[in-house]
N, C-alpha and C positions, 0 to 999 in steps of 0.2 A: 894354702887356703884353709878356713877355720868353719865350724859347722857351730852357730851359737845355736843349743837344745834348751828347750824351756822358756820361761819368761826373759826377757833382754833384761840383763845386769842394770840394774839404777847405776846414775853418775855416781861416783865416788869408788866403784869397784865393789870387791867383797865376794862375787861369786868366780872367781877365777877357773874353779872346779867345773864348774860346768861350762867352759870354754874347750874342747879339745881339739887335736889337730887329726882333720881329713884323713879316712883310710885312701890308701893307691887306687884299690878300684870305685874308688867314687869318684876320685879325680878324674881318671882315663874313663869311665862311663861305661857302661857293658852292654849287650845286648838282650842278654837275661838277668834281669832284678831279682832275681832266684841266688843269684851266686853273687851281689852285694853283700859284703862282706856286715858291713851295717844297713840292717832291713828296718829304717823309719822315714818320717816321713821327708823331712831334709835331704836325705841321701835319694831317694823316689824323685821327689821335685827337680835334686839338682842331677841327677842321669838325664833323665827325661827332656830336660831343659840344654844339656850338653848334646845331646842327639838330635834335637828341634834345627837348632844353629846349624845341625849340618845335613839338613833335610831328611833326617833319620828319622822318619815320622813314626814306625811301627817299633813299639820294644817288648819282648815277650818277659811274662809272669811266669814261668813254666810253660803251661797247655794256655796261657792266658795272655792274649794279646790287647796291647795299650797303645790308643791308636792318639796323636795328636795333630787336631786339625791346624793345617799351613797357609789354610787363607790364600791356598795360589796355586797355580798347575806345577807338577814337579815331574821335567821331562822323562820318558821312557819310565814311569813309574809303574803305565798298567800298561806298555803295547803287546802286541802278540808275543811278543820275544820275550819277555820278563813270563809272561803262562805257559809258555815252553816249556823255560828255566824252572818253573817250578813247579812243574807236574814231574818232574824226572828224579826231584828227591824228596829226602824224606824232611820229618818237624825238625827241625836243628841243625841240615847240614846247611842253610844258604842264611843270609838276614833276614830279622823278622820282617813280613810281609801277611798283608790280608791273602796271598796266595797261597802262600805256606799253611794256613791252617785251610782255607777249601781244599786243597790236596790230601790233607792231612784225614777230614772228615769223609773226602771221596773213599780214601781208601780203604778208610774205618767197616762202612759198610762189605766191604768182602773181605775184610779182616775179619771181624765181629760178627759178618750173616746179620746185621741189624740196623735197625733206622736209625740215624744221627740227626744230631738238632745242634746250630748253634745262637748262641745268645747276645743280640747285640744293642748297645744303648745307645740309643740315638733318635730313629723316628718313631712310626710308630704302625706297624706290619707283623703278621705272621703270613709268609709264604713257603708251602713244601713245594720240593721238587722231586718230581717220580722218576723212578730207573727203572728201562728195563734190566733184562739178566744179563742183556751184551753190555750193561754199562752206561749206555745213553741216556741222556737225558731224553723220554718218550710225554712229560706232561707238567704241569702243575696243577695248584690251588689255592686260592688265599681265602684263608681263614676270616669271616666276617666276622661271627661273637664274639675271636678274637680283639676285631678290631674296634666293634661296637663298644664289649668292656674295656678296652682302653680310654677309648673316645670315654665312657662316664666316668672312669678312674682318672681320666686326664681331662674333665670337663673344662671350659671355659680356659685349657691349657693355652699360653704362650706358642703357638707353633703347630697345633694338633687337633681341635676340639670344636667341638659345633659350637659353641658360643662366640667364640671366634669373628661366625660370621656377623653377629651381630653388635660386639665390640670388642676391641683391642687394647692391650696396654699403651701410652703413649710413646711413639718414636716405633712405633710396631704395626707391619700395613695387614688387612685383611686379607684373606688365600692368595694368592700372586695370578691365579689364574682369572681371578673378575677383572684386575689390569689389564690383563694379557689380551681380553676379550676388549676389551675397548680398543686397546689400542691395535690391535690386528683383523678386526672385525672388517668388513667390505662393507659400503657406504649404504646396500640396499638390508644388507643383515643388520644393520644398525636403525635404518628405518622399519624394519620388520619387528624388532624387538626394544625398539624406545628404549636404546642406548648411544643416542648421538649426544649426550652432553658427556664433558670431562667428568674424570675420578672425581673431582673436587664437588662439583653436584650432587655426590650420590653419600649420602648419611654416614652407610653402612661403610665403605672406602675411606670417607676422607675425617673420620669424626675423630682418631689417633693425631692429624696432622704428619701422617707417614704417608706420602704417596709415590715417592718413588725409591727403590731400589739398586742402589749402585753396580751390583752382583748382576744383576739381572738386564737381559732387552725383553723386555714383555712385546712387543712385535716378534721377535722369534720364537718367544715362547707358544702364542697363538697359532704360529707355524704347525705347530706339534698336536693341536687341538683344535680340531672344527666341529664340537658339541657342544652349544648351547640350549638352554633350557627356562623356558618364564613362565607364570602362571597369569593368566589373564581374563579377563570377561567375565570374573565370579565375583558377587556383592552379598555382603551378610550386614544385616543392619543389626546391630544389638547395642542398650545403652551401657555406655562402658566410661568410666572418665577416663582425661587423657591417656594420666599414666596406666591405667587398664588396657589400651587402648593399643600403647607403645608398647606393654609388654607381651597383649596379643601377635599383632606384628612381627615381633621378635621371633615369637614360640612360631611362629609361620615359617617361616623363616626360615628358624634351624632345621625346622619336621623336613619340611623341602630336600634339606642338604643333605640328612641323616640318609632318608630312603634313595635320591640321588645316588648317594654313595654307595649303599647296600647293592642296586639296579648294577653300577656298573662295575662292582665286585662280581654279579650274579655272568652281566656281560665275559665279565674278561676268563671267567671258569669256565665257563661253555666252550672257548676258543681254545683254551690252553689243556684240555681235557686229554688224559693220555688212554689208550687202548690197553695199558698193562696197571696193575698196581703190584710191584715186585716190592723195593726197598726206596726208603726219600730221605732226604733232607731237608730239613726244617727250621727255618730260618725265624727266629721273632727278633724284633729290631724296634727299642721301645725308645722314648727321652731317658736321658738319664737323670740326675739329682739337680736340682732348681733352687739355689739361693740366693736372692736379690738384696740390693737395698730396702724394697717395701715386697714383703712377702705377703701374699694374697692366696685368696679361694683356689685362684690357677695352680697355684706352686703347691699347695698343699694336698691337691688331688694329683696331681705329677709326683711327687715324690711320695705318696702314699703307693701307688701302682709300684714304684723301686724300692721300696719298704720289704714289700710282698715279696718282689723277686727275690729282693737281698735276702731274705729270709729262704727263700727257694735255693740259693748260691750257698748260705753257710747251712744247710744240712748236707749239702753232696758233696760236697768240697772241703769240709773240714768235718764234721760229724762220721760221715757216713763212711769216707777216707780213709778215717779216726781209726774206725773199726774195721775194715778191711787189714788194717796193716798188723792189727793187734792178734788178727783171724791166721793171718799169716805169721806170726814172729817178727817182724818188719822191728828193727832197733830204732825211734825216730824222738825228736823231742818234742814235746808238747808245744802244741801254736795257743797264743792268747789268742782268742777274736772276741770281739763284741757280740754278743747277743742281743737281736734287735727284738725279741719276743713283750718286750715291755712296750717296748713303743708301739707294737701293732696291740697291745692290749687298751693302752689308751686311744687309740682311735678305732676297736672295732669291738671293743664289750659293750655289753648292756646299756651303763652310761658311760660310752667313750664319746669321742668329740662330733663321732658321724650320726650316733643317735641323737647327739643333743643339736645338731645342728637341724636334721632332720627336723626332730620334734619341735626347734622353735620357728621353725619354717611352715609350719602346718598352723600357728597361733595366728588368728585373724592379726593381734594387736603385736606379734613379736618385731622385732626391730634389731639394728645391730648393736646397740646398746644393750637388752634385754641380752642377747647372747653372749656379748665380751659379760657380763656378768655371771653365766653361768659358767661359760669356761673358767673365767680366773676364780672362780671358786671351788676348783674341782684340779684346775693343772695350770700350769707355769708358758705360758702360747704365746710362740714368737713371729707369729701369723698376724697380718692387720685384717680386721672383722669388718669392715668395712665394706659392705657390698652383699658379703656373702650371702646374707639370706634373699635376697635379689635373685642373684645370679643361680642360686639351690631350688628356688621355685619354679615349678612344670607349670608354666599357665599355658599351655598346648589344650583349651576345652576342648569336649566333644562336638559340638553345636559345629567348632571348625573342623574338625575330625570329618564330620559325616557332607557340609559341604563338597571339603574334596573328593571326597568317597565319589561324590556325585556331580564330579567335575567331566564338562561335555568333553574336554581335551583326553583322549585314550590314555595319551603317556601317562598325567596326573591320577586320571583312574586306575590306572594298574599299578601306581604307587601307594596306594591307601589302602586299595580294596582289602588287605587280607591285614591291614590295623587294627588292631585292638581298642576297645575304647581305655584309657587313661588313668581311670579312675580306679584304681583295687578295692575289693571288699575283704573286711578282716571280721573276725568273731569277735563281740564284745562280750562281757560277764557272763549275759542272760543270755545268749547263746544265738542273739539273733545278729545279721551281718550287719555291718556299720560301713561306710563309707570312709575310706582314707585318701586323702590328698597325697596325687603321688609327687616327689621331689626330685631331682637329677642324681642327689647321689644313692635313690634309694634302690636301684637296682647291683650297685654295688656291695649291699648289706648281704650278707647271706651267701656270697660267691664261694667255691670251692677253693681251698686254699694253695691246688699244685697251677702253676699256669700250664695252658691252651699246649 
């Protein structure tokens, strides 16, 4: 087998040189990419892809596990007997396995006398787990600002984000759970709550043309969930045109889901609350990197969030590493890595792409014309504008703010009561406060740079 590196050779030949023949251990595949003999990216793909074939789905980096999803059950992969197996040893004596590194991090804590945290890419969660001194697990918590700054780092994401609820990319359904609720709902819960029409009826559901899920029985799913939640009997007349109107609605909408969500964070910590706080683990679990045929608003607030991390990943891991080993004598050879500090310079300075997006979002008369202008005058954006200053505008008014405030339904009022009105005031020149139109990604502006 041959590894072609670089650009593929034009017909006629000429680059022969850059053809060579396969090292051994790329052929046979390893289980640590650490001891690849040739560390790029060919040799990475083509491990990776020899261990897929044979249900090898976990391959370790070192301390870094590479997990590749199988699209299928893979028996005896997690039963009790594989957590056995792998609480009884240590990081490297059995195959890489998501067991092996929770053992590895259990043990860290009475190793090290300290809290451990691991970092995982995929949804989008920060939950600790509390120990006590015997070891057990006695509590958890899950982190909401957490979860809330991801939700506006991953607004309007693919899979994750309050806008979500109110549209989706096309071939992509809306949260799995408003299915689930139709279709597992009991006939009088469905007249209770003016949900006896199909998916296909309802805007928010069917306006992707995704409604159903192959993966999934939303009847089972409902099995697992018997909370529902609707706002009803409240009227606010204000003149609004249509599309003022739609994007009220909208902004209803997500508020609903936002505080929904917060509620039943608040829920599930009261339940899971431990009587000790000795040492935890710490679990954040975010999407990882997002690149599409048409890249959008969604992808570029997802992978802004992985930006951030990645930039969190190469100071500990290669920097900080760096120097430990130098503190020590450690003989090692220097790692190329990328520097991601330039990229997060253009989307988080003064005029990077979040100011400017912001600021054209706040222009009565701005549009997405108006903004591909300013960016491609400023940077090179392989992001389609299309939308975005749409989907970056908070039309969330107060007028609906103080409605629900003063909504007769208790649950709805104890979601609002303690909201803030919307609207920021900032200092202008003359030193008197001015009124700022707040946006979605502007609570992102100004976050502290280590994550949660």
């Amino acid at each position: 087998m041959i590894i072609i590196t670089g650009a593929v050779p034009a017909a006629g030949g000429g680059d022969r040189e850059r053809v060579h023949a396969m090292h051994p251990s790329s052929i046979e595949g390893v289980e640590d990419m650490s001891c690849l003999a040739e560390l790029h990216e060919a040799a990475i793909m083509h491990n990776l892809h020899q261990r897929y074939r044979k249900d090898s789905i976990y391959t370790n980096i070192g301390s870094i596990l590479a997990a590749v999803n199988p699209y299928k059950q893979i028996p005896g992969m997690y039963d009790p007997d594989r957590v056995e197996l792998y609480s009884k040893h240590h990081l490297g004596e059995l195959p890489p396995h998501i067991f092996a590194i929770a053992n590895e991090c259990y043990r860290c804590i009475w190793k090290r006398h300290d809290s451990q945290c691991v970092l995982i890419s995929r949804f989008g969660k920060f939950i600790q787990l509390h120990f006590s001194e015997g070891g057990n697990i006695q509590g958890g918590c899950v982190f909401d600002c957490i979860l809330l700054l991801l939700l506006n780092l991953q607004s309007l994401g693919g899979g994750g984000a309050l806008n979500r609820v109110v549209r989706q990319n096309p071939g992509e359904r809306n949260y799995h759970i408003f299915y689930a609720l139709l279709a597992g709902a009991t006939k009088e819960h469905k007249e209770q709550y003016f949900l006896g029409d199909p998916p296909e009826s309802f805007h928010y559901l069917s306006q992707s043309g995704c409604l159903k899920d192959k993966s999934l029985n939303d009847k089972e799913l409902f099995n697992s969930v018997m909370r529902s939640i609707i706002l009803r009997g409240e009227e606010i007349c204000s003149p609004l045109t249509i599309e003022q109107a739609v994007d009220s609605r909208d902004s209803v909408a997500m508020a609903l889901y936002a505080q929904c969500f917060s509620w039943i964070i608040l829920k599930i910590n009261q339940k899971i609350k431990g009587k000790e706080n000795f040492k935890s683990i710490g679990i954040l679990d975010i999407f990882g990197f997002e690149n599409f045929a048409v890249n959008r608003f969604e992808q570029f607030n997802i992978n802004y969030a992985n930006e951030k991390l990645q930039e969190y990943f190469n100071k500990h891991i290669f920097s900080l590493e760096q120097l430990e080993y130098n503190r020590e004598g450690v003989q090692w050879d220097a790692i190329d890595w990328m520097d991601n500090a330039e990229c997060l310079d253009l989307i988080e300075k003064k005029l990077g792409m979040l100011a400017l997006v912001n600021e054209e979002s706040r222009f009565p008369k701005g549009t997405d014309f108006t903004l591909l202008e300013k960016l491609h005058s400023r940077h090179a954006v392989l992001y389609d504008v299309r939308g975005i200053l749409e989907k970056n505008r908070d039309t969330f008014r107060d007028d609906i703010l103080n409605m629900l405030k003063d909504s007769r339904l208790d649950f709805i009022y104890d979601l609002f009561e303690k909201v803030g009105s919307r609207n920021n005031e900032d200092t202008a020149e003359d030193g008197h406060p001015t009124r700022r139109k707040p946006t979605v990604s502007s609570p992102v502006q100004g976050q502290d740079d280590t994550p949660g």
